[in-house]
N, C-alpha and C positions, 0 to 999 in steps of 0.2 A: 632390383635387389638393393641398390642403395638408397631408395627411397627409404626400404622397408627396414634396412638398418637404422636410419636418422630415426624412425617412430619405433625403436625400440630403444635408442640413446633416451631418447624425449619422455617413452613412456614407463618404461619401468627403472629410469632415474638411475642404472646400474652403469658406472664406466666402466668397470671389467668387462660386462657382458657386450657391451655397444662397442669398445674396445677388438672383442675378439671379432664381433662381425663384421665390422669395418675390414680386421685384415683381412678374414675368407673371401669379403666381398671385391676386396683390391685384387686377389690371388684370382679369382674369377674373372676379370675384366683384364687383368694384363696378361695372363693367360692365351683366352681365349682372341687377343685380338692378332696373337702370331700363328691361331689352331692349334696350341700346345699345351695338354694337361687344362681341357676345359672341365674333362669329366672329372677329374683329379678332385679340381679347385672347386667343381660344383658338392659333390659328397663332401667335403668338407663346410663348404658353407652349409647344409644340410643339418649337419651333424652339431653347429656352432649352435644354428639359427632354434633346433630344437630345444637345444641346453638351456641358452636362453628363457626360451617358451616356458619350458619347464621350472624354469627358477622367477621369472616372473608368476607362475599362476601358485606357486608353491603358499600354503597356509600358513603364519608365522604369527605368534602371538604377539599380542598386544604390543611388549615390550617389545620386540624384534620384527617390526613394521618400515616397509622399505618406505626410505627418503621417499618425497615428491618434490620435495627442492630441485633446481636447476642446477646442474654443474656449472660450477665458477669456471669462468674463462684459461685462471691462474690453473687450476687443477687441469681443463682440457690440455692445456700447452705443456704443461710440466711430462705428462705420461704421452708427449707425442710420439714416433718412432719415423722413420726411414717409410716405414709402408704407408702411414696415414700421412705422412707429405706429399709420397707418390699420390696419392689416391686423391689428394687437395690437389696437384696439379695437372689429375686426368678429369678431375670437374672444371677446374675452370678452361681448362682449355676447351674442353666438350667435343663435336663431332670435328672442327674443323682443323683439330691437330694432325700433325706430320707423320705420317708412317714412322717418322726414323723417330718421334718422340715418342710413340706408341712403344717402337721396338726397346728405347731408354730404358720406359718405366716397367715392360717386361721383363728384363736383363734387370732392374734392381729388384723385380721378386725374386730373382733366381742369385739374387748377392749373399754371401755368406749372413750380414746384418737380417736379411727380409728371410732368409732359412730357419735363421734362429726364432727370430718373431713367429715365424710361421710352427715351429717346436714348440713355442712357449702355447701355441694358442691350442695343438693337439693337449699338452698337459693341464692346460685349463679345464680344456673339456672331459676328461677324466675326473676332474677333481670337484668335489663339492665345496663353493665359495661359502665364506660366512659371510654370515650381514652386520655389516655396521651399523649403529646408530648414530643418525647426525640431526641436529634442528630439524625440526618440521620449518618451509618455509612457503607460503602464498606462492600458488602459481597465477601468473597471471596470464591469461588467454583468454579466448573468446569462451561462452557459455557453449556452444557449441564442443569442444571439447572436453566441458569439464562431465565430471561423474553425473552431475545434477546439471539439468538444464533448466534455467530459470526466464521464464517470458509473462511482459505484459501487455501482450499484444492485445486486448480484449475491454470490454467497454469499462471504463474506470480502474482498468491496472495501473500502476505505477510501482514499479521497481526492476533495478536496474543489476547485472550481475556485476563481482567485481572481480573475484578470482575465488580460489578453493584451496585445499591442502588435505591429505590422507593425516589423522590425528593421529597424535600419540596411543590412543588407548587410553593416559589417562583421566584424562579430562572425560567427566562426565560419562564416562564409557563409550565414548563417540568413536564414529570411524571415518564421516568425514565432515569438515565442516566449511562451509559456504556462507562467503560475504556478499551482501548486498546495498547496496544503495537505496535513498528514496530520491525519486527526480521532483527538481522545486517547481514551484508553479510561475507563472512568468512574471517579471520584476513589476511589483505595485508601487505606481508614481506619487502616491500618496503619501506607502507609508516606508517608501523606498529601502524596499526589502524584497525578497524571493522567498516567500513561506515553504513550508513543506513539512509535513508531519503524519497526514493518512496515507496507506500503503496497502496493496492488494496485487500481488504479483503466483502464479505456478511455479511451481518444481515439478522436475520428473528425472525420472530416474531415464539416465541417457546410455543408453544397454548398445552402445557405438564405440563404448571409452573402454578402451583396453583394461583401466582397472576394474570395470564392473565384469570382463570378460579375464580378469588376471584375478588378482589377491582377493578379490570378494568372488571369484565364480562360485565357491561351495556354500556360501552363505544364501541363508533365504531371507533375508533380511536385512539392509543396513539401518546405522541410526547415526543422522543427520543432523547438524547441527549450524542454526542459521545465524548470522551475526550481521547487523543494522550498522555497517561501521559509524555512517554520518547521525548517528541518531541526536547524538550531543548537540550538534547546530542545529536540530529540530525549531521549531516556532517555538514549542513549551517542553524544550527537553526536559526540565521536573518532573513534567507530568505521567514521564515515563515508569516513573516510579507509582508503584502499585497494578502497570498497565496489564492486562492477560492477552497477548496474540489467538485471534479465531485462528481456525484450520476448519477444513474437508476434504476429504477424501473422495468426492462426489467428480465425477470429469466434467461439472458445468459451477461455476461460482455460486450461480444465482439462485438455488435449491436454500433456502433460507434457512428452513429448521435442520438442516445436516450438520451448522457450523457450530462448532465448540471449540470451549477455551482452552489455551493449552497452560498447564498450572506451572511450570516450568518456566516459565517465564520471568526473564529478568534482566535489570538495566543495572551497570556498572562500568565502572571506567569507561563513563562517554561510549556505551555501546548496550544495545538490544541484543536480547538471543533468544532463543529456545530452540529446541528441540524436538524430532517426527521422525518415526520410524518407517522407512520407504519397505515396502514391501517388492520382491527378487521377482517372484516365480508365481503373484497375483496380479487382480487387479487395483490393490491398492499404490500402483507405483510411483503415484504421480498425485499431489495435494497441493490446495489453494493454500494463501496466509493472506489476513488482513488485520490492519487496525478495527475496521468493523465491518459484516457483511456488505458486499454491495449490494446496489439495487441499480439494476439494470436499465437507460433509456428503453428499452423494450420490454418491460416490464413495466416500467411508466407508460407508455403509447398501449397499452393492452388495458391497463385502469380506464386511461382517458378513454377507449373505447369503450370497456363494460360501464360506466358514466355516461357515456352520450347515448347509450340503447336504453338508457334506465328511465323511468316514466317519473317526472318529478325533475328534470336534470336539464342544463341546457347548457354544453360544451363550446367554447369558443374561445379567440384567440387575442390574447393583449395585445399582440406584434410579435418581432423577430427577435433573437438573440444578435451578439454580434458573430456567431455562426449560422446565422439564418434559421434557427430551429423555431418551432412556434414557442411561445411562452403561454401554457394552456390554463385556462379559467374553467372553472365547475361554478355554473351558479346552481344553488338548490334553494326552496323554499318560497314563501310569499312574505313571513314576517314582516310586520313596519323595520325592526332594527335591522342594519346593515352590517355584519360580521364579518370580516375579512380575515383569513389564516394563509399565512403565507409560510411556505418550507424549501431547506436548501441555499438559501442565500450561499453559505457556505457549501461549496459542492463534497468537501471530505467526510459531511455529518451526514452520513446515510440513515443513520436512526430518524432522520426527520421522514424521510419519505415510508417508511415503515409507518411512521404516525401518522400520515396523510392518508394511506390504504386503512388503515385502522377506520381512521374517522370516516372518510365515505363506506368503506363496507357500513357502517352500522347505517349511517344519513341518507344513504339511498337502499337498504337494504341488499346491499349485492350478491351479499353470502347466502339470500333467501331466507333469515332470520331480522322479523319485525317486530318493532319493542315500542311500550308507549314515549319515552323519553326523546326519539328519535323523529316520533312522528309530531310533536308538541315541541318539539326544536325548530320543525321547519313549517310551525305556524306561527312561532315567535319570531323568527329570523329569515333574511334574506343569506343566504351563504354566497361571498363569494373567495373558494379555494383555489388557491396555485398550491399544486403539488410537489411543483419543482421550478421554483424560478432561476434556476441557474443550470438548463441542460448541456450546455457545453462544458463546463468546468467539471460536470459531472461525470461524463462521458470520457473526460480527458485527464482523471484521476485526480483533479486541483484538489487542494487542500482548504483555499479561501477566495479564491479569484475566478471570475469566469473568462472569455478569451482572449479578452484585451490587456487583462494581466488586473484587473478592476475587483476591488475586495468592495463588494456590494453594499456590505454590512454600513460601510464611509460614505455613500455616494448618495444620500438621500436629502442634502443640501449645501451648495457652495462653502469651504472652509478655509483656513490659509494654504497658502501655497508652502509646501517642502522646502526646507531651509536650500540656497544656490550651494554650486559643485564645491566653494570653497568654505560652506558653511556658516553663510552670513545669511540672513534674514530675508524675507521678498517681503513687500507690502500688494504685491498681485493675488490675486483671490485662484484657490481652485475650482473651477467649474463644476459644479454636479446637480442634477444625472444629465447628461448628456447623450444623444445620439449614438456618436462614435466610440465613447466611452463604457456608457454603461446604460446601455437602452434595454435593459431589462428592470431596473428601477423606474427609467422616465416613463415607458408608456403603463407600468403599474402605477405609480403615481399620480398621472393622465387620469385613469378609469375611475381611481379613489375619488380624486376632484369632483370626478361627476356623478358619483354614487351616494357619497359621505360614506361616515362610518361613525358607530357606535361602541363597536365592542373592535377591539387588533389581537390578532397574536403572531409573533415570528417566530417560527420552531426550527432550532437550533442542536447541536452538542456539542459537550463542552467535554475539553480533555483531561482536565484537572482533577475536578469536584467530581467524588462518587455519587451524585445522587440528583433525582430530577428536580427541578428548581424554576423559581418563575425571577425574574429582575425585572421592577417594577421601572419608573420612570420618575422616581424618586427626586432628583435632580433638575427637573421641570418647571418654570415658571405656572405651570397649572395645577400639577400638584399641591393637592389640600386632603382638607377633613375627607371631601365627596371620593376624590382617586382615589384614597386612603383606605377607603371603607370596602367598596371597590374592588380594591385587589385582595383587601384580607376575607372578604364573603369569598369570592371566587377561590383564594385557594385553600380554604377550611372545607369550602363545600367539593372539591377537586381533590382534597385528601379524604373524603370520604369517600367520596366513589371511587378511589383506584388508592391506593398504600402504597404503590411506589410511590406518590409523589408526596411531598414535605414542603414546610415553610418555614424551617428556622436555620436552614444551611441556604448560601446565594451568594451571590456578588455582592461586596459589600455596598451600600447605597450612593451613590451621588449627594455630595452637600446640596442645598439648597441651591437651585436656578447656576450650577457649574456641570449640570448634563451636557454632554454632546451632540448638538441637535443632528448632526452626520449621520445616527447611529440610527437605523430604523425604528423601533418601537420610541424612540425617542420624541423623533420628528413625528410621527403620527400622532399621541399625546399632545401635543405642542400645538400640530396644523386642526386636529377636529375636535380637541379640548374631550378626550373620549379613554375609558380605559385601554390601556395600550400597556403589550409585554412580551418581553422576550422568552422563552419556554427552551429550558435548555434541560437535555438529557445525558447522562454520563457515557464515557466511551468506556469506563471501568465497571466490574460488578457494582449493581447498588449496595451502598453501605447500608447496613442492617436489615437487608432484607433476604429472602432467601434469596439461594445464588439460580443460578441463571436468566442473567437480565439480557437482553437481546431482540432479535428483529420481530419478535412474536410480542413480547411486552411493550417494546414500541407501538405497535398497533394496539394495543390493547389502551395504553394512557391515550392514546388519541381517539380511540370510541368513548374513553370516559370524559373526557373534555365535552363532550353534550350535557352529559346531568352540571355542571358547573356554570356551564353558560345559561341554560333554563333559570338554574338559581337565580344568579345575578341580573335576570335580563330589565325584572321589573323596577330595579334602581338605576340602569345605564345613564336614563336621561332625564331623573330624580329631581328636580330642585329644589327638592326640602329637604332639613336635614334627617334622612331615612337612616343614618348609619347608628342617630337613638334609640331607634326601636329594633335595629339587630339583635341577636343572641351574642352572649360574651365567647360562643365555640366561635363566631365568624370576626373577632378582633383582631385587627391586623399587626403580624408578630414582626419585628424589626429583625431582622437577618443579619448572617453575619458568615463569612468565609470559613472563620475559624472552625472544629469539629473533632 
């Protein structure tokens, strides 16, 4: 009984009512420990406990929404009495108390002080309280408790619960609304920071919590409201601006075409929110949220599977991650050039691995649709695709790091070392790729060496820029007229086969020879003197194009990436100047951030 009283103080936030239980429940226990007036004290706790019941499950509009704040300490002390002191010092004493203290705190329920208390609590129960309004205030406790249960137990979740609160009503017309975290990826030595900015966590509606069984029981619907407290220390918190949160509705993440954007979406005062209406008495009760679809390690090992059954295809393994996962290769084709496409470096850009199933469904025909571009691709080219070279970071929701805490994107040649702890200079060089660091570069690096390469691409997304973009290696000691030409065939001929992609929006270029050879597409330019580029696609709707840009268009730019490379294949390793007799549609256009 006194348990049940503390979770009606706790749950429906009323000191009156938790008040009056506590006395019934004192009245019952010192009571019954002399045999005197147990039946009394129990009908009356009875009759409290109902009141209660009834006043917590009671509908009360918008305006006149019971507190979920905590009682202040000041306020419990203040309305204490005679009987909840007894009743504090027949808890702590507990079973090993003395008869004659037993008999004490019996005799003060029966004191003129604990009679009267005990009067005031029968005219309670008569009477109908009104409700005050006071602040709404964060509760904080486990998700377990709250209304929404929020978990990311699941392959690339990431977010973390913080607390909750029953709304005013009138914000947004919400009822309740739920803070969450994003957990950072583990501290990169490099660029001596803890990134964090993709996020993919559930809610569900948790039908255990008294309020969902109290104040919402007549509703068939709540409408929930999610708040990203940390979002402002994000890696590119600007970029939040314009951002749209996916949602589904579906009880598995990874149902790709299910996810849609939610338009509600918005960033202010250093905080993400939006808004999902949980459905009571369906089965919508329970919805994913991401920065962008995942895509599942096991949806990856199910490709690599329908890949290595495939006639044309020969699956195999570069080495381990620093979580021992394979780091898996597609080679496809015979062609003399040697094309390498690598995806995921960053594990939070899921749109990459979207474009990797694009491009093999079409390059091995998986989907059992065969087309001539596809088949004249892999008599031009040797394919070799990493679909995912980063499955640990992936798996484990990172944003830019795989397990060692290693932003891949740095690690593809020795650079300075991070200024020391007191912010002076080192002349020691950082090691990269290494083994224990970042052997998911070294042994793809390894393979490069001994293959060569002709044509690069590393596909990426980016959070900022609305739109799909290539970043050339502009800032390269090799960069000339021949890259030049190069990359502007490639993405003239890339904007024609597919319209999401563009070439006058990008990263703005590297000056001359002050590129960062660190940076993959970089170092690859640099090591095989070969078009090399980074392919980045928006985590936002594509600007100007119709809306719905997502996991389905991602594949789609990565099957059109064949007609582009067919184009350009015949100038890759050109040494004349062939970029004369180009057409002026294939001029390579100078890019710019701005838009």
């Amino acid at each position: 009984l006194i348990i049940n009283c503390i979770c009606y103080e706790e749950d429906s936030r009323c000191l009156a009512m938790s008040k009056l239980m506590f006395t019934a429940a004192l009245l019952l226990v010192s009571s019954s420990t002399r045999g005197r007036g147990g039946t009394a004290a129990f009908q009356l706790y009875r009759r409290s406990s109902s009141t209660a019941s009834a006043f917590v499950n009671a509908r009360t509009t918008h305006h006149q929404r019971l507190s979920p704040g905590i009682i202040p300490k000041s306020t419990a002390s203040s309305t204490s009495s005679p009987l909840s002191a007894s009743l504090r010092d027949l808890l702590e004493g507990g079973s090993t108390r003395s008869s004659s203290s037993m008999t004490k705190a019996a005799d003060e329920a029966k004191s003129p002080p604990a009679q009267a208390a005990a009067a005031a609590v029968e005219n309670v129960v008569e009477t109908t309280l009104p409700i005050k309004e006071t602040p709404t205030q964060p509760v904080k406790k486990s998700t377990s408790n709250s209304i929404i249960s929020i978990s990311d137990s699941f392959d690339s979740g990431n977010g973390e619960f913080v607390s909750f609160n029953i709304a005013d009503g009138e914000e947004d017309y919400t009822d309740v609304i739920v803070h969450v975290k994003i957990k950072p990826d583990p501290f990169t030595l490099l660029e001596q920071k803890s990134h964090f900015q993709s996020f993919s966590f559930r809610a569900s509606i948790n039908f255990n919590s008294p309020a969902i069984r109290g104040i919402f029981s007549d509703k068939k619907s709540i409408k929930v409201k999610y708040v990203v407290d940390n979002a402002h220390q994000a890696s590119y918190a600007d970029a939040w601006n314009g951002a749209t949160v996916f949602a589904t509705e579906k009880s598995t993440p990874y149902d790709a075409e299910s996810w849609h954007r939610t338009s509600d979406t918005n960033y202010e005062k250093g905080v993400l929110s939006w808004t999902h209406v949980h459905d009571l008495d369906g089965e919508s009760s329970s919805a994913y949220f991401a920065y962008f679809p995942p895509y599942s390690y096991e949806r990856h090992l199910g490709l690599i599977a329908q890949c290595a059954e495939s006639e044309g295809a020969r699956v195999f393994s570069l080495g381990h991650t620093v979580s021992g996962r394979e780091i898996d290769c597609v080679k496809v084709g015979t062609g003399p050039r040697k094309c390498w496409i690598i995806h995921r470096q960053h594990p939070g850009e899921s749109m990459a691995s979207f474009y990797a199933e694009g491009l093999l469904n079409r390059l091995l025909a998986l989907d059992d649709k065969w087309d001539n571009v596809s088949e004249k691709a892999r008599e031009l080219f040797t394919f070799y695709i990493v679909p995912n070279i980063n499955p640990d970071g992936s798996a484990n929701g990172y944003l830019r790091t795989n397990a060692a805490g290693s932003n891949l994107n740095r690690e593809w040649c020795p650079s300075p070392s991070p200024p020391a702890a007191d912010g002076s200079s080192t002349s020691e060089m950082y090691e990269a790729p290494t083994l224990h660091r970042s052997p998911e570069v070294y042994y793809l690096l390894k393979h490069m060496d001994e293959t060569g390469c002709d044509a690069f691409l590393d596909i990426h997304g980016d959070e900022a820029l609305p739109f799909n973009f290539l970043a050339g290696s502009q800032g390269m000691s090799v960069w000339g007229k021949r890259l030049e030409a190069l990359h502007g065939a490639f993405l003239a001929s890339y904007e024609r086969a597919n319209q999401d992609m563009q070439a006058k929006v990008s990263y703005d270029p590297d000056k001359p020879n002050e590129g960062m050879k660190n940076i993959c597409s970089n170092q690859i330019a640099d090591r095989f003197d070969c078009f090399s580029a980074t392919l980045e696609m928006p985590f936002k709707e594509c600007w100007g194009r119709p809306a719905g840009w997502g996991p389905e268009r991602a594949g789609q730019l990565g099957a059109s990436v064949l007609d582009a490379l067919c184009y350009v294949q015949p100038y890759l390793r050109d040494k004349g100047d062939f970029w004369e007799g180009l057409p002026d549609k294939d001029a390579y256009v100078a890019p710019s951030s701005e838009y």
